[in-house]
N, C-alpha and C positions, 0 to 999 in steps of 0.2 A: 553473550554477544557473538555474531557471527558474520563475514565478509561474506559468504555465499552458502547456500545451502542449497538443493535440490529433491523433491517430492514426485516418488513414482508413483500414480495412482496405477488401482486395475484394472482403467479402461484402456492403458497403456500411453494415455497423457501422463509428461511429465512438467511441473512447474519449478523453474527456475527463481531463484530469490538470492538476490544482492544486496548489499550497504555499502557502499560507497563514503569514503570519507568517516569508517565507522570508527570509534573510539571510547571510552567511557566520557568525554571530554565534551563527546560530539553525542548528547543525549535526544537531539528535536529532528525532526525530518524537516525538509527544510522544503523539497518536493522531490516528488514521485512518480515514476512512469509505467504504466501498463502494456505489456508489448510495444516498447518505445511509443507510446503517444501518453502525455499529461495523461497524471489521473489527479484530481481532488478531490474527491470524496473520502471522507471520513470513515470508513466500510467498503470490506469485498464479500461479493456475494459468493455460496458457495459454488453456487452453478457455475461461476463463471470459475474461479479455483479449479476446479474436475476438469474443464477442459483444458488446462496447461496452458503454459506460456511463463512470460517473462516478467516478474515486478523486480523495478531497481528503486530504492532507496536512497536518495544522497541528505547525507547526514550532517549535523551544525551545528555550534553551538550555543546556537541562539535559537529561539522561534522565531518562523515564519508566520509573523501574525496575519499575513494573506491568503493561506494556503489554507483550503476548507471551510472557507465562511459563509459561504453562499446558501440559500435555504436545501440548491439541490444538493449540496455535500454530504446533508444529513440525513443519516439511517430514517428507514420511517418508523414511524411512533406512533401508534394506538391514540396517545395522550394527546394528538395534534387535531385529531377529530373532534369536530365541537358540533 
């Protein structure tokens, strides 16, 4: 577990990453932001990773059974094609 870490890549983006409220205690995300704006999605793509920025984490210990439910939250999936 970690409060803050930071990733330099070699395009000379670097990405920032927080938890907020982190704890063994506080195991769920409760939500999440992307260069301060809401994220819900279930999934970071890498493309957007590489170019840097900021994810914060604020952590709980409960789930937020709201946060990610929506059909866009979800990775795509091959197995959703019919």
């Amino acid at each position: 577990m970690f409060d803050q870490s930071t990733i330099n890549f070699p395009n000379g983006a670097k990405l920032d990453i927080m938890a907020t409220n982190n704890a063994a205690a506080h195991p769920y995300i409760d939500h999440m932001t992307w260069n301060n704006q809401p994220y819900s999605k279930n999934y970071l793509m890498h493309e957007d990773l590489i170019k840097g920025g900021t994810i914060e984490f604020k952590m709980s210990k409960a789930p937020n059974l709201l946060r990610g439910t929506t059909q866009a939250d979800r990775p795509y999936s091959m197995s959703d094609e019919r």
